[in-house]
C-alpha positions as semicolon CSV with decimal commas, in nm:
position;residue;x (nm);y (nm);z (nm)
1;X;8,028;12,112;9,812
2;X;7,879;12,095;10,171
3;X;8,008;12,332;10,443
4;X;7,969;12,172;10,810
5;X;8,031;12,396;11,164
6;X;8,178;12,268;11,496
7;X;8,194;12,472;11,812
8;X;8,505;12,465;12,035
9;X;8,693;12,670;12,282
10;X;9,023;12,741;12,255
11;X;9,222;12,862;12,568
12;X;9,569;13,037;12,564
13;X;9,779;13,206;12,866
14;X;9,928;13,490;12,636
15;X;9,603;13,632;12,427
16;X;9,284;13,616;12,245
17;X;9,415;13,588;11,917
18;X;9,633;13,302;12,086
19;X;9,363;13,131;12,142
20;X;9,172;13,136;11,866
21;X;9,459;12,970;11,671
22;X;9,465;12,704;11,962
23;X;9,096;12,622;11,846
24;X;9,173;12,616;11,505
25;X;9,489;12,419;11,517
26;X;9,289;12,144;11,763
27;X;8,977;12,139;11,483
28;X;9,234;12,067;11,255
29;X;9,372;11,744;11,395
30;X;9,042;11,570;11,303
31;X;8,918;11,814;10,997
32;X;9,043;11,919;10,711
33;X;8,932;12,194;10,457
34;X;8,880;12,451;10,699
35;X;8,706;12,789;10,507
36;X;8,690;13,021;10,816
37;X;8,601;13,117;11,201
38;X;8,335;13,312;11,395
39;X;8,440;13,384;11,672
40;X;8,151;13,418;11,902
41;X;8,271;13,517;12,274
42;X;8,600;13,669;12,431
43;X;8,646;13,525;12,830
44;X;8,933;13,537;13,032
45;X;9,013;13,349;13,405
46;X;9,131;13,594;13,652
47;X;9,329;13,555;13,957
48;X;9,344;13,828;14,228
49;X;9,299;14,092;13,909
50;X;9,577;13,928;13,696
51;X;9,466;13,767;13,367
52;X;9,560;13,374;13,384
53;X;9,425;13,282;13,097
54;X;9,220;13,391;12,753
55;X;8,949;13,198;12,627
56;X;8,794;13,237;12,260
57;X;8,441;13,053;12,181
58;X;8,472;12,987;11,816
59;X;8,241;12,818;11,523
60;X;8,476;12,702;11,264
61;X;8,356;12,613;10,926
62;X;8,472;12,345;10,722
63;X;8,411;12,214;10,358
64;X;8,235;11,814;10,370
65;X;8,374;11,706;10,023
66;X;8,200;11,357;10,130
67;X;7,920;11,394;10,028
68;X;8,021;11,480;9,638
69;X;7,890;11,802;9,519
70;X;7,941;11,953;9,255
């Protein structure tokens, strides 16, 4: 088995951990076998002191079973 890693950012308006699922749930509409997530950086947008919205930069692994290991 193979293991591959994409970057992405997933944003949310309610939290971190919000958006962190809203990466994971976009990788998986073109990947499947997904083993697990680094997440790598915790930003947020904010608007005259108000949080508008959470951003998580995440590496998500993923197992390549295309290329027939073992």
């Amino acid at each position: 088995m193979h293991a591959k890693v994409i970057e992405l950012v997933g944003e949310s308006e309610t939290s971190w951990k919000d958006a962190v699922r809203s990466a994971i749930r976009e990788a998986s509409k073109t990947v499947g076998n997904i083993t697990g997530v680094e997440v790598l950086n915790l930003t947020t947008n904010v608007v005259h002191g108000d949080i508008m919205e959470y951003k998580a930069n995440v590496k998500i692994a993923y197992a390549d079973g295309d290329k027939g290991g073992l």
